[in-house]
VMD Tcl script that builds the backbone (N, CA, C; Angstrom):
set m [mol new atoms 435]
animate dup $m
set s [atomselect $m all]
$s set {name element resname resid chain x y z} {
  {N N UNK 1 A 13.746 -11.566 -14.947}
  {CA C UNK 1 A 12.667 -10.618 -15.176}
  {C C UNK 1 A 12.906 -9.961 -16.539}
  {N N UNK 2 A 11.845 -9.998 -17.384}
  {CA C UNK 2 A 12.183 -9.373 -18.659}
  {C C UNK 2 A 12.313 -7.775 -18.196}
  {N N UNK 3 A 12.872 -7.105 -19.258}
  {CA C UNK 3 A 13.409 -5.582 -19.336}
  {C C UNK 3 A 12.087 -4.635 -19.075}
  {N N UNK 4 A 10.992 -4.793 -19.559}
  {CA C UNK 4 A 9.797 -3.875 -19.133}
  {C C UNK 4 A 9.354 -3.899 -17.876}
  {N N UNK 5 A 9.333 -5.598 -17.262}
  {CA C UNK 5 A 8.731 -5.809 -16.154}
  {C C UNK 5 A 10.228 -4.759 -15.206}
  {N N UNK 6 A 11.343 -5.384 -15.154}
  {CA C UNK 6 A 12.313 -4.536 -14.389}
  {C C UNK 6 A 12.280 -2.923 -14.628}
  {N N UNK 7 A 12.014 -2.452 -15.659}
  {CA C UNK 7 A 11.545 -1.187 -15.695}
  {C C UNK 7 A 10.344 -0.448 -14.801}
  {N N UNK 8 A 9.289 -1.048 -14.748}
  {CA C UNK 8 A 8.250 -0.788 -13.643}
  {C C UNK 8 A 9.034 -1.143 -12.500}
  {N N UNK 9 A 9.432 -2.224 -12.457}
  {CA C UNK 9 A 9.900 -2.391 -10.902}
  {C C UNK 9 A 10.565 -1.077 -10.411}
  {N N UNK 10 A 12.057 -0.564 -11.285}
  {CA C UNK 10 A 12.571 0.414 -10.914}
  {C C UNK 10 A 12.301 1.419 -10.253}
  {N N UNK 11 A 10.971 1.414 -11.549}
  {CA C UNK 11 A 10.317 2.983 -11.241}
  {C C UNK 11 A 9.016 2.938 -9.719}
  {N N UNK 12 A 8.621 2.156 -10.248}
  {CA C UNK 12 A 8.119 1.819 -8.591}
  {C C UNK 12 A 8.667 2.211 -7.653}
  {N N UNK 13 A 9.661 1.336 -7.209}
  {CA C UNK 13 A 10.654 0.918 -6.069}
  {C C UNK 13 A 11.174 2.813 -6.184}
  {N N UNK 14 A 11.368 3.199 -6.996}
  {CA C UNK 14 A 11.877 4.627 -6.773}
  {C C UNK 14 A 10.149 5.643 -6.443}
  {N N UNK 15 A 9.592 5.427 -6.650}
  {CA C UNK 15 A 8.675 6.183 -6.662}
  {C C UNK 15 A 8.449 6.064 -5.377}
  {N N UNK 16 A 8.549 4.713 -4.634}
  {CA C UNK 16 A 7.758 4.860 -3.204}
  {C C UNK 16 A 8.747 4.944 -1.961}
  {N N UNK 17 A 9.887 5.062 -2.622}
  {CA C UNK 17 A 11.455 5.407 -1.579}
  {C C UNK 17 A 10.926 6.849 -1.731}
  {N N UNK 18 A 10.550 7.432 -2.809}
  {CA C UNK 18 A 10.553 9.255 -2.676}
  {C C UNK 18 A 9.097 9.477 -1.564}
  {N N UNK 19 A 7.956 8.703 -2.004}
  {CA C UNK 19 A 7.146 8.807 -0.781}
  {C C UNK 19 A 7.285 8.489 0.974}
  {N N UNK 20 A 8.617 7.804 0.720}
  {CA C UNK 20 A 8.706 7.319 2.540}
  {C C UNK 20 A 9.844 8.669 2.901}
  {N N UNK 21 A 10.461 8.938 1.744}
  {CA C UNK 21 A 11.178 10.548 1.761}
  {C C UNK 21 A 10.320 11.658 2.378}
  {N N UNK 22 A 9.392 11.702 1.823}
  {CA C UNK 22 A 8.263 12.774 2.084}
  {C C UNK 22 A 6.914 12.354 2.589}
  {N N UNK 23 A 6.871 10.839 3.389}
  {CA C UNK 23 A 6.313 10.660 4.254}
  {C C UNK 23 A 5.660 12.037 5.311}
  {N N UNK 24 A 6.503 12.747 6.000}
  {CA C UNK 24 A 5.636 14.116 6.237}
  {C C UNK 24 A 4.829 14.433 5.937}
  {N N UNK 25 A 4.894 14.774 4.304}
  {CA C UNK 25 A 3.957 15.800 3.997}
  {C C UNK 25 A 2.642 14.682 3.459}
  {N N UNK 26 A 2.489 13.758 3.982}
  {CA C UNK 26 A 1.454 12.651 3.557}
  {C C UNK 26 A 0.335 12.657 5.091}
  {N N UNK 27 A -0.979 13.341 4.558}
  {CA C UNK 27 A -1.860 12.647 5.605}
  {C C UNK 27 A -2.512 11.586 5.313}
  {N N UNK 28 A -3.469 10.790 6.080}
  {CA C UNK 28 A -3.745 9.895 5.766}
  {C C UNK 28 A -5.027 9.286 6.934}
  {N N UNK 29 A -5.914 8.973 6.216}
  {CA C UNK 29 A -7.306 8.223 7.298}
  {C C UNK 29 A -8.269 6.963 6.404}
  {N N UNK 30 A -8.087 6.310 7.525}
  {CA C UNK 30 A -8.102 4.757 7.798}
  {C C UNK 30 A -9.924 4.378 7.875}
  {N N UNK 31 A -10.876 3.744 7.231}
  {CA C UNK 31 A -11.870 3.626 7.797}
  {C C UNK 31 A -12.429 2.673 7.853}
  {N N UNK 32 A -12.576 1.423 8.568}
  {CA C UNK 32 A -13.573 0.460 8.598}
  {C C UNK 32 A -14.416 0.145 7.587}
  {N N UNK 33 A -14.846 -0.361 6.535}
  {CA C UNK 33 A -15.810 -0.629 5.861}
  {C C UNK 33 A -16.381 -2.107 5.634}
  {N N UNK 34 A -17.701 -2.315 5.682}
  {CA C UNK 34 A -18.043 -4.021 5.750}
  {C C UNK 34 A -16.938 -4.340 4.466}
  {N N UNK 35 A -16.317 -5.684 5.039}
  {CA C UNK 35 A -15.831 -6.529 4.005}
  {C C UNK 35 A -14.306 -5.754 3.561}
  {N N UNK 36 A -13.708 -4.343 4.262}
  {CA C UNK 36 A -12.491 -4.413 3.916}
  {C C UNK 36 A -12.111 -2.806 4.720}
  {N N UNK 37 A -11.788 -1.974 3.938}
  {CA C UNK 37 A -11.204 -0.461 4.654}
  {C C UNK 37 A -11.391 0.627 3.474}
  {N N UNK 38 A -11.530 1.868 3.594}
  {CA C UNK 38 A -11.474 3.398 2.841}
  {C C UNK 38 A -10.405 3.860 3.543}
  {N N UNK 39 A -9.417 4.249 2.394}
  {CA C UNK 39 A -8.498 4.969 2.940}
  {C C UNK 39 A -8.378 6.471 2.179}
  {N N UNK 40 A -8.087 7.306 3.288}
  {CA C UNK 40 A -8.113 8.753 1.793}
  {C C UNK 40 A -6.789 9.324 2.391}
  {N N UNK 41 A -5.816 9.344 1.404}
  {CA C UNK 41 A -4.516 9.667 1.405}
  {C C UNK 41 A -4.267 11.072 0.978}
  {N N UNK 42 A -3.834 11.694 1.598}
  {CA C UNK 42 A -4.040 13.267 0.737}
  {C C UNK 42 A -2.491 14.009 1.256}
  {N N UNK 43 A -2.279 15.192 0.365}
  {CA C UNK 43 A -0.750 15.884 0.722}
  {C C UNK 43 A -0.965 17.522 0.102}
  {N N UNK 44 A -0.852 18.209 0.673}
  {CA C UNK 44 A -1.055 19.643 0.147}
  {C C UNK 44 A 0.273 19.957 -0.672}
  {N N UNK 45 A 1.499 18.921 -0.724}
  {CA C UNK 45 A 2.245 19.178 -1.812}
  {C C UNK 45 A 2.110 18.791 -3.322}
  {N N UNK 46 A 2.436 19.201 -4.261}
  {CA C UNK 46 A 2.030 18.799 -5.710}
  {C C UNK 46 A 2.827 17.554 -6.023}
  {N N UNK 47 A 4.200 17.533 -5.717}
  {CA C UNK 47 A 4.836 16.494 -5.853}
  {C C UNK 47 A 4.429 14.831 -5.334}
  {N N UNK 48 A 4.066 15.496 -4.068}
  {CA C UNK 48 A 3.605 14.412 -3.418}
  {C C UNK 48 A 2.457 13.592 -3.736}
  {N N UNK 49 A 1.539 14.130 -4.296}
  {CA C UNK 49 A -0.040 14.248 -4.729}
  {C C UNK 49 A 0.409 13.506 -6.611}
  {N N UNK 50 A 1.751 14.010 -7.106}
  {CA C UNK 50 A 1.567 13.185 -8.144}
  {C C UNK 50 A 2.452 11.810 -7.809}
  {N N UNK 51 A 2.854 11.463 -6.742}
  {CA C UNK 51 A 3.794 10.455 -6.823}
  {C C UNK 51 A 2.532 9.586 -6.567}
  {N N UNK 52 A 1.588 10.131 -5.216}
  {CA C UNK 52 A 0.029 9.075 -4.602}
  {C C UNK 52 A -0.144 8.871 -6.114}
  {N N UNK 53 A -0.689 9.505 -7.179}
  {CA C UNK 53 A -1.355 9.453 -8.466}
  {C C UNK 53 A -0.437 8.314 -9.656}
  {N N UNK 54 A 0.772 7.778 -8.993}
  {CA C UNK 54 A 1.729 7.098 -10.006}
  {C C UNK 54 A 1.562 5.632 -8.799}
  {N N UNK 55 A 1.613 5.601 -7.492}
  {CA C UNK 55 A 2.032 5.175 -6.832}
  {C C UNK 55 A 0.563 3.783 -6.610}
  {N N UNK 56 A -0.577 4.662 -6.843}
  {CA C UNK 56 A -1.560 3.717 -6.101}
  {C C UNK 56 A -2.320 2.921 -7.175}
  {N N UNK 57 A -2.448 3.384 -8.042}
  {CA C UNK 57 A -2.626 2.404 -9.529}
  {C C UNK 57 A -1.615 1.782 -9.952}
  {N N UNK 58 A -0.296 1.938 -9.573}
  {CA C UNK 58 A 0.894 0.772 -10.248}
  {C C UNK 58 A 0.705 -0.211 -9.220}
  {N N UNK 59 A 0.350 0.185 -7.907}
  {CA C UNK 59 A 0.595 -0.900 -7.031}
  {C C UNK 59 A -1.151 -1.711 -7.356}
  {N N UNK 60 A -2.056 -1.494 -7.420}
  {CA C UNK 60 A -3.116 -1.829 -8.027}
  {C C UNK 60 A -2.614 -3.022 -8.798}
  {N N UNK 61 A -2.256 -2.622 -10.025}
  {CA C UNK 61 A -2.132 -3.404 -11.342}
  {C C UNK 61 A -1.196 -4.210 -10.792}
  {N N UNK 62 A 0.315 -4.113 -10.479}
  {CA C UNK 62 A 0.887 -5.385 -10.050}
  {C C UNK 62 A -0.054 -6.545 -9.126}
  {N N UNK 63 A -1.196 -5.941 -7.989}
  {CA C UNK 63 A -1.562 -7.088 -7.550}
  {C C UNK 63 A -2.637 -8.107 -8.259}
  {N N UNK 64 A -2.735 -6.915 -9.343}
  {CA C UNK 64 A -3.860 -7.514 -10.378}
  {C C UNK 64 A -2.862 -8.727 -11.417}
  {N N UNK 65 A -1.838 -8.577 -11.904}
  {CA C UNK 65 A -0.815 -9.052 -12.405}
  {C C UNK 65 A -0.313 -9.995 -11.337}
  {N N UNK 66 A -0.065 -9.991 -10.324}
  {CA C UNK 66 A 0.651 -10.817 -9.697}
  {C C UNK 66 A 2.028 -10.255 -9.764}
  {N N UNK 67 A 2.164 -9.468 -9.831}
  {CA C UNK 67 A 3.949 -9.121 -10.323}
  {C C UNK 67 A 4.269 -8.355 -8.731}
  {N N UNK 68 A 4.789 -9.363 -8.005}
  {CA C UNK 68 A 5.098 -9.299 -6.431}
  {C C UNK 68 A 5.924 -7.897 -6.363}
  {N N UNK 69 A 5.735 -7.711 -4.629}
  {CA C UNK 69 A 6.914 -6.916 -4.276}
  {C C UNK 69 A 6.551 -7.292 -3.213}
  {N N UNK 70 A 7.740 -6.411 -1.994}
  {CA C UNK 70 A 8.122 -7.406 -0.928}
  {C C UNK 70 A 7.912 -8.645 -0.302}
  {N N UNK 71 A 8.472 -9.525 -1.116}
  {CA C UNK 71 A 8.826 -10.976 -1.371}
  {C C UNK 71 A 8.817 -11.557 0.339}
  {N N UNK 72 A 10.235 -10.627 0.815}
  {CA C UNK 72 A 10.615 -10.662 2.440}
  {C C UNK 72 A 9.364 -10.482 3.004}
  {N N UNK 73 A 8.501 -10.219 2.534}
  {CA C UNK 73 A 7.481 -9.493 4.096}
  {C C UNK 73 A 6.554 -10.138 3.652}
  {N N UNK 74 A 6.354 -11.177 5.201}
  {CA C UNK 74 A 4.985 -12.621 5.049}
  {C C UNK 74 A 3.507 -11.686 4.778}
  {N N UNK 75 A 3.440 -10.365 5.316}
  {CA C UNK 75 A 2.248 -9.360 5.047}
  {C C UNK 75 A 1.579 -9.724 3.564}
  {N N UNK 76 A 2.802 -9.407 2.730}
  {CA C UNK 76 A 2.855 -9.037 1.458}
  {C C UNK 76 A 2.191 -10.243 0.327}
  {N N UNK 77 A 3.619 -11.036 0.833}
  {CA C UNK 77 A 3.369 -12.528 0.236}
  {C C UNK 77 A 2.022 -13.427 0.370}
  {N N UNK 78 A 1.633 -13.080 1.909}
  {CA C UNK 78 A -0.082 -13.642 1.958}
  {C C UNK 78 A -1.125 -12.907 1.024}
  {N N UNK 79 A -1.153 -11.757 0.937}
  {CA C UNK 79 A -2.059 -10.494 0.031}
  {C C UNK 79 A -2.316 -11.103 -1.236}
  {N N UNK 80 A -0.346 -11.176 -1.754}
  {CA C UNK 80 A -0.349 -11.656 -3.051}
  {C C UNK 80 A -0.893 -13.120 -3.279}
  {N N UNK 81 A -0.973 -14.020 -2.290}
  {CA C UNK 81 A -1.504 -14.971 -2.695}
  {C C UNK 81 A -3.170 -15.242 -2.604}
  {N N UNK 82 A -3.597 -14.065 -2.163}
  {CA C UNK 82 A -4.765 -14.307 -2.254}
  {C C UNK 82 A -5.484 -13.068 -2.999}
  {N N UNK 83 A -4.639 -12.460 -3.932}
  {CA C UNK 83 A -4.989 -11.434 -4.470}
  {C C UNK 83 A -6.672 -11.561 -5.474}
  {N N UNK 84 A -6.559 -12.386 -6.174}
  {CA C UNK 84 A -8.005 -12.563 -6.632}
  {C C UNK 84 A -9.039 -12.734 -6.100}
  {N N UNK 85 A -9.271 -12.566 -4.558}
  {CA C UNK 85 A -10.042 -12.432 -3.694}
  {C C UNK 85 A -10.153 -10.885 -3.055}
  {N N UNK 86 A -9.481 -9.989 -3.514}
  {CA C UNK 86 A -9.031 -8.527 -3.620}
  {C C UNK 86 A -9.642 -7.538 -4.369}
  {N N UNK 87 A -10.895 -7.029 -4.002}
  {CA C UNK 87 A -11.162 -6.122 -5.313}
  {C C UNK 87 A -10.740 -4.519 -4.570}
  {N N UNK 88 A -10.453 -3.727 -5.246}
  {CA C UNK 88 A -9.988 -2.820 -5.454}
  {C C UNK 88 A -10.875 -1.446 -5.940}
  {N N UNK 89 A -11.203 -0.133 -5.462}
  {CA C UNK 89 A -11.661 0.993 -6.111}
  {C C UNK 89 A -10.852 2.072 -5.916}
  {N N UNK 90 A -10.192 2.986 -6.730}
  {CA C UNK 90 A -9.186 3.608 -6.791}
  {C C UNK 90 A -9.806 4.955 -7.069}
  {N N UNK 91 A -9.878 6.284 -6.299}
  {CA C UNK 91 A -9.988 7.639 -6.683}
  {C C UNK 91 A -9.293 8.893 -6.815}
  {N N UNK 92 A -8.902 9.029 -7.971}
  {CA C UNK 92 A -7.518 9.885 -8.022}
  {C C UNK 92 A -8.485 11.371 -7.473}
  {N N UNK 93 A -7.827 12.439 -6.652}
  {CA C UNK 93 A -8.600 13.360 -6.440}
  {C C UNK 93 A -7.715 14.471 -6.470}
  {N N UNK 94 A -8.016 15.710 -6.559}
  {CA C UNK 94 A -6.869 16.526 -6.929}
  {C C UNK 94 A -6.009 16.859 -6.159}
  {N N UNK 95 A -6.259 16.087 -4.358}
  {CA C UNK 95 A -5.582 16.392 -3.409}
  {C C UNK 95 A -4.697 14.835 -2.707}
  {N N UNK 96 A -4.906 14.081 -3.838}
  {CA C UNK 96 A -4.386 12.148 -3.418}
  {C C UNK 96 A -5.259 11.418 -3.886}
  {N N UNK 97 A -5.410 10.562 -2.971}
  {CA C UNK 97 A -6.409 9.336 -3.782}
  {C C UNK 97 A -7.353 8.647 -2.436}
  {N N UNK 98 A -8.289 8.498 -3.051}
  {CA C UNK 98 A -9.193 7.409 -2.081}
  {C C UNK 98 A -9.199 5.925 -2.090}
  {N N UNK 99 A -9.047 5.210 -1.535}
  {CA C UNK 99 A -9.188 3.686 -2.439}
  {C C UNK 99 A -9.981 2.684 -1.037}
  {N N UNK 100 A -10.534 1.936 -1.735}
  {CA C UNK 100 A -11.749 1.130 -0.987}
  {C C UNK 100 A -10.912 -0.409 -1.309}
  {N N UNK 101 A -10.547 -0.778 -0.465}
  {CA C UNK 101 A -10.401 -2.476 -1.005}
  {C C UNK 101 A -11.387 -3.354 0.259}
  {N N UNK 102 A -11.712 -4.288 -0.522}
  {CA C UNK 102 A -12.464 -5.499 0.016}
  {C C UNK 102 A -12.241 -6.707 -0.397}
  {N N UNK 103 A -13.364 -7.682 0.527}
  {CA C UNK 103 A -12.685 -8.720 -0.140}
  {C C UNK 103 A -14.578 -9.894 0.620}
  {N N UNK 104 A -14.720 -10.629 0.045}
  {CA C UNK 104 A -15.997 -11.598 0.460}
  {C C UNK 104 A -15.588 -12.688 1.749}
  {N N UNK 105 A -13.925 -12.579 2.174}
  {CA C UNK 105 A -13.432 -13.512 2.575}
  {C C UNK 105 A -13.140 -12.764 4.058}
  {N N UNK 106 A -13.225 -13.498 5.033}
  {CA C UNK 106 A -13.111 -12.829 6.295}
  {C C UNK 106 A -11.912 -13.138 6.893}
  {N N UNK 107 A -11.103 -13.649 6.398}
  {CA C UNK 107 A -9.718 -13.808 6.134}
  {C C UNK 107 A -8.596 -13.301 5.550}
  {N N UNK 108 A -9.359 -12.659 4.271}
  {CA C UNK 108 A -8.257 -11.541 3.072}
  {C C UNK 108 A -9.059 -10.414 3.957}
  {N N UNK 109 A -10.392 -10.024 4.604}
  {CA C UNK 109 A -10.484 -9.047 4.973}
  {C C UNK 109 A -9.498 -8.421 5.881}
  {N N UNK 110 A -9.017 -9.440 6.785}
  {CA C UNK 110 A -8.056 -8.894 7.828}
  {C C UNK 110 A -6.594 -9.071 7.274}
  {N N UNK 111 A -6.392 -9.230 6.251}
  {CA C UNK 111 A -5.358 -9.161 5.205}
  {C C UNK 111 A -5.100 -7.659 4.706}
  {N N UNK 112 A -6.228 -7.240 4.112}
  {CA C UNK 112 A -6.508 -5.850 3.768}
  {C C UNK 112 A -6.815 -5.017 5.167}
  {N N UNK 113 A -6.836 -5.203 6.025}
  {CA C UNK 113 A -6.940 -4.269 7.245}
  {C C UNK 113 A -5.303 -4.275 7.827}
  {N N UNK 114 A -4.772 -5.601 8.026}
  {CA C UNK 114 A -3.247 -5.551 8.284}
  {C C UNK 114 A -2.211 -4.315 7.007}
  {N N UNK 115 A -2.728 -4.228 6.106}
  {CA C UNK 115 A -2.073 -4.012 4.873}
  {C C UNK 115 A -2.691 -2.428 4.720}
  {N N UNK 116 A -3.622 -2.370 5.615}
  {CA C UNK 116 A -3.545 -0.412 5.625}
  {C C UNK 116 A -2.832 -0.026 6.791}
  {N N UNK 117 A -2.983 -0.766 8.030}
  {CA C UNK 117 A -1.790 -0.561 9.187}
  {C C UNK 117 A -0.260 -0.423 8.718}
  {N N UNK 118 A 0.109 -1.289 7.910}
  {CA C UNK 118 A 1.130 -1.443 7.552}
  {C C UNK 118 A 1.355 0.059 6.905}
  {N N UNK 119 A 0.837 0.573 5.662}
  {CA C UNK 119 A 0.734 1.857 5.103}
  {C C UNK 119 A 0.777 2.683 6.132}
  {N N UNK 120 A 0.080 2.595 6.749}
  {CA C UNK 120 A -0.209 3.731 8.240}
  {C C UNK 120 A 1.251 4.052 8.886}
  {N N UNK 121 A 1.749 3.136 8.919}
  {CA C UNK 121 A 3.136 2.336 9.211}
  {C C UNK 121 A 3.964 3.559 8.514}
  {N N UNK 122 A 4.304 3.169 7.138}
  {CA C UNK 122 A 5.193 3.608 6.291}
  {C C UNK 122 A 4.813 5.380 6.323}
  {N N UNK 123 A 3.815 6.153 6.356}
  {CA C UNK 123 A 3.288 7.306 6.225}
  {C C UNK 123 A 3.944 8.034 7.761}
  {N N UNK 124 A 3.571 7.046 8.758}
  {CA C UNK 124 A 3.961 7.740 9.596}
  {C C UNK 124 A 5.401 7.661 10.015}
  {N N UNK 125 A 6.221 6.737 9.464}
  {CA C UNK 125 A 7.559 6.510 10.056}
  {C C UNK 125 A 8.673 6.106 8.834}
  {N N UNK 126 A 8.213 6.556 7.807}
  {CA C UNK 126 A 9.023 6.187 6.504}
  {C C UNK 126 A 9.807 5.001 6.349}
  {N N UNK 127 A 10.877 5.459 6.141}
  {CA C UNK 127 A 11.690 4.287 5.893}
  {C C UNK 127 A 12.375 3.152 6.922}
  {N N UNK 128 A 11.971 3.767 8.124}
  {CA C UNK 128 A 12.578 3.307 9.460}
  {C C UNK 128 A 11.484 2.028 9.422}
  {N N UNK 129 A 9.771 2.325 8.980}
  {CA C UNK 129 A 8.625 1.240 8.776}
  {C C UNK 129 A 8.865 0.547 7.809}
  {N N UNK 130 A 9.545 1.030 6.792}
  {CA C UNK 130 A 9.071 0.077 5.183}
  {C C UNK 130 A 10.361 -0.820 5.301}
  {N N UNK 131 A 11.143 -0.767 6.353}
  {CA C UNK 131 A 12.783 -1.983 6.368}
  {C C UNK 131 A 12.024 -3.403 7.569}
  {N N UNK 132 A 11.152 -3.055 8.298}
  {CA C UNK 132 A 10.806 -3.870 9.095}
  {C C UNK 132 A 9.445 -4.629 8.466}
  {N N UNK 133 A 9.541 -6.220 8.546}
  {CA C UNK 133 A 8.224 -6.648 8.303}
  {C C UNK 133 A 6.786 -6.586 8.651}
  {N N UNK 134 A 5.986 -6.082 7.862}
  {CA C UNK 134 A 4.525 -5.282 8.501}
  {C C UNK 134 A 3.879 -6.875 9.145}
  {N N UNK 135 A 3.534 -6.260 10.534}
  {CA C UNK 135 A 2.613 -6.866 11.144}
  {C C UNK 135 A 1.326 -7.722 10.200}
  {N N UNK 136 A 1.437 -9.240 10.777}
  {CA C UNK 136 A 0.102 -9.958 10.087}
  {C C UNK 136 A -1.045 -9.668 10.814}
  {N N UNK 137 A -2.030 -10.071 10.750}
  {CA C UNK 137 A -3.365 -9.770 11.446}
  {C C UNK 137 A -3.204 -10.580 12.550}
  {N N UNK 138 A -3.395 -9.667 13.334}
  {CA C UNK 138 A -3.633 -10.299 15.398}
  {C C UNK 138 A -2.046 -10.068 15.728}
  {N N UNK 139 A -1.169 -9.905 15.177}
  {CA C UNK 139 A 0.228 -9.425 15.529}
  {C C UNK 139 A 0.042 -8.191 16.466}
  {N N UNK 140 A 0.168 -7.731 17.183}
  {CA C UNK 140 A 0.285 -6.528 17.737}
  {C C UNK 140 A 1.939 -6.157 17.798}
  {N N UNK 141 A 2.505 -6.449 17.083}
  {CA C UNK 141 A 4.592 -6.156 17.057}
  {C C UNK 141 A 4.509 -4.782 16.860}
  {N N UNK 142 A 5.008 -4.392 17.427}
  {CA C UNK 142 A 5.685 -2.633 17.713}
  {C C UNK 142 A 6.398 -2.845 16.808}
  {N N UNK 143 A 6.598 -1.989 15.738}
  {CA C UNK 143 A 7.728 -1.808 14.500}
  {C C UNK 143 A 8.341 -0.065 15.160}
  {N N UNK 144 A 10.186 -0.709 15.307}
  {CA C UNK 144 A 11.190 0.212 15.598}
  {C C UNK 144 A 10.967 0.791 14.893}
  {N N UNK 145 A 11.184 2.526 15.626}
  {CA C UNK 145 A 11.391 3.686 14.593}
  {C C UNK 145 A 13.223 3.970 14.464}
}
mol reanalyze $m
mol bondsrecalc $m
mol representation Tube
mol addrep $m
């Protein structure tokens, strides 16, 4: 990995260990939308509210890039391979972010619905969720707390 790309990685990978840290203070709602999900992530802490604001546009752009992360987790690795079937709307708000993903494919749709469970996952159970592999679509696996 060249030195810039490992630099984002770092900072990433640290940025979203401090969010499964402060998982708590993270709410979070899930919504159905034709063709994918609205999620509005919000935290009445400032810290928290700027990590969502670092956290949900880097992860954006890597899937726009292709520049993977969790390699281990088949969730992940399917997303990324069908990422150009992925569109993305991102709303930074002064209290978190909103973001709309979809997709034309009724296949990446339940890709992107597995992949806000999974989040749902990590928000509600931190790091005890983000060590276990997120459920694929039609999985119903209980992930240990």
């Amino acid at each position: 990995m060249n030195p810039e790309l490992q630099r984002r990685h770092q900072h990433d990978q640290s940025v979203f260990h401090r969010l499964l840290e402060r998982h708590d203070a993270i709410q979070r709602t899930v919504t159905h939308i034709d063709g994918g999900l609205r999620s509005v992530t919000t935290s009445r802490d400032p810290e928290v509210v700027r990590l969502l604001h670092d956290h949900v546009p880097a992860m954006h752009r890597r899937l726009q890039e292709g520049f993977r992360l969790r390699r281990w987790d088949p969730l992940y690795v399917a997303i990324f391979d069908q990422r150009h079937r992925v569109s993305m709307d991102i709303e930074l708000r002064a209290d978190g972010v909103v973001v709309e993903e979809t997709s034309d494919d009724a296949e990446v749709v339940e890709l992107i619905r597995a992949h806000g469970r999974a989040v749902d996952g990590f928000v509600a159970r931190g790091q005890a969720a983000a060590v276990q592999p997120s459920p694929m679509p039609g999985e119903t696996t209980e992930i240990s707390s």
